[in-house]
N, C-alpha and C positions, 0 to 999 in steps of 0.2 A: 043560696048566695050568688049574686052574678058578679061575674069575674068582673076584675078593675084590668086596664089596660096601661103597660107599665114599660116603662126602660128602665134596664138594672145597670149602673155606671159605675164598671168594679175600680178600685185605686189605681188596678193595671192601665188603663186606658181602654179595658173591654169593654162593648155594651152589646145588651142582651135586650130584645124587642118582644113583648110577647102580656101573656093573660097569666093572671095570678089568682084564687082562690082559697089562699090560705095564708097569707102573709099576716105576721102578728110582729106586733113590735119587739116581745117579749120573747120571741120564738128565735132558735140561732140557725133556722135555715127555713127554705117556702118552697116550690114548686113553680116552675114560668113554664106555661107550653108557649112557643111560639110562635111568632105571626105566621100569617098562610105565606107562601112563597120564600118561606125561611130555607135556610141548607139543613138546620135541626132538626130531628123527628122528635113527636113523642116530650112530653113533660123534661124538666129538667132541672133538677137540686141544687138551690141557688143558695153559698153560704153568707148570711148576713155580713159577715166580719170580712168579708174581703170588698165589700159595695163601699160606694163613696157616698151615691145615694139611692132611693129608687125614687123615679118622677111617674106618678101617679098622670097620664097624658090624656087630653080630650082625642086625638091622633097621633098618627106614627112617624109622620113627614115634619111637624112642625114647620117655623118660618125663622132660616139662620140670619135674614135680615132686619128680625123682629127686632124692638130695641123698647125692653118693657119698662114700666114705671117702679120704681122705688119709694114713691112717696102716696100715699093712697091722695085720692081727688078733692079738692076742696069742699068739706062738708061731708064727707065721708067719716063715717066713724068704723076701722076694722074690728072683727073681733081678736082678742092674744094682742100683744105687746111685739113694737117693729122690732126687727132684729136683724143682724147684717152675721152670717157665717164665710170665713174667708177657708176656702180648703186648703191642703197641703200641696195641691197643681197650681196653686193662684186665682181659682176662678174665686169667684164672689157673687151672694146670693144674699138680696133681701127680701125678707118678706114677715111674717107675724108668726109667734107661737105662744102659747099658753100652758107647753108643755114643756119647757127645755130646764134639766137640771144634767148638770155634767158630770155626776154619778152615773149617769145611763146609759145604755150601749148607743142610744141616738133619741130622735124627736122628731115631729113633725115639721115641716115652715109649709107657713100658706102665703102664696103670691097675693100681692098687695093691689098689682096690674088684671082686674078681669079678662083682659083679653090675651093672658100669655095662653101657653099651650099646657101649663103643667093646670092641674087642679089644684094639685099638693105635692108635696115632696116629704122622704122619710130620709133627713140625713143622718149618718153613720156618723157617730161621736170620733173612731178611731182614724175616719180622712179629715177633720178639722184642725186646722190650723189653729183656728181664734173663732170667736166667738163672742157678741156681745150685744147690749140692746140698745137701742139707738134714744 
């Protein structure tokens, strides 16, 4: 399995940069080694329940001036149904899922905008705020 490359963005306002190869939805804790040039050595035991989200990243620097779409492009048809999660810091996140029931510890959203920098996101049921489908 080849690693996914991931930011873990704990409720604290921590975040952890690094590779994952064992991440399960179902699972209450994963492994991140970290990026090269980290201060971290070495894997590190990341507990699900305390993440906001983990953003699934094509890279590491992203673009804070990016300003991504929320509406898929005319004639686009997404897969999963829009959804807008608003978390318990304010921020707010739309994108599609096909998996979101709120018995679950979390779900997936996939960005609606091809050109953000997440691929996917695994939001944490216990930092949401609201949640609903658009």
């Amino acid at each position: 399995m080849e690693p996914s490359k991931i930011v873990a963005r704990f409720q604290s306002g921590r975040i952890l940069k690094g590779y994952t190869q064992n991440f399960f939805p179902n699972k209450p804790l994963f492994h991140l080694t970290p990026q090269e040039g980290s201060e971290m050595k070495g894997p590190v035991e990341v507990p699900v329940d305390q993440l906001k989200a983990i953003f699934f990243v094509r890279d590491f620097v992203g673009n804070r001036a990016f300003k991504e779409k929320n509406q898929p492009a005319p004639g686009e048809k997404p897969l999963g149904r829009l959804f807008e999660v608003t978390f318990k810091d304010g921020e707010k996140m739309v994108g599609t899922t096909s998996g979101y029931d709120p018995k679950r510890p979390g779900f997936f959203l996939f960005p609606v905008d091809k050109e953000t920098n997440n691929s996917k996101a695994y939001i944490v049921a216990s930092a949401v705020q609201s949640a609903r489908f658009l």
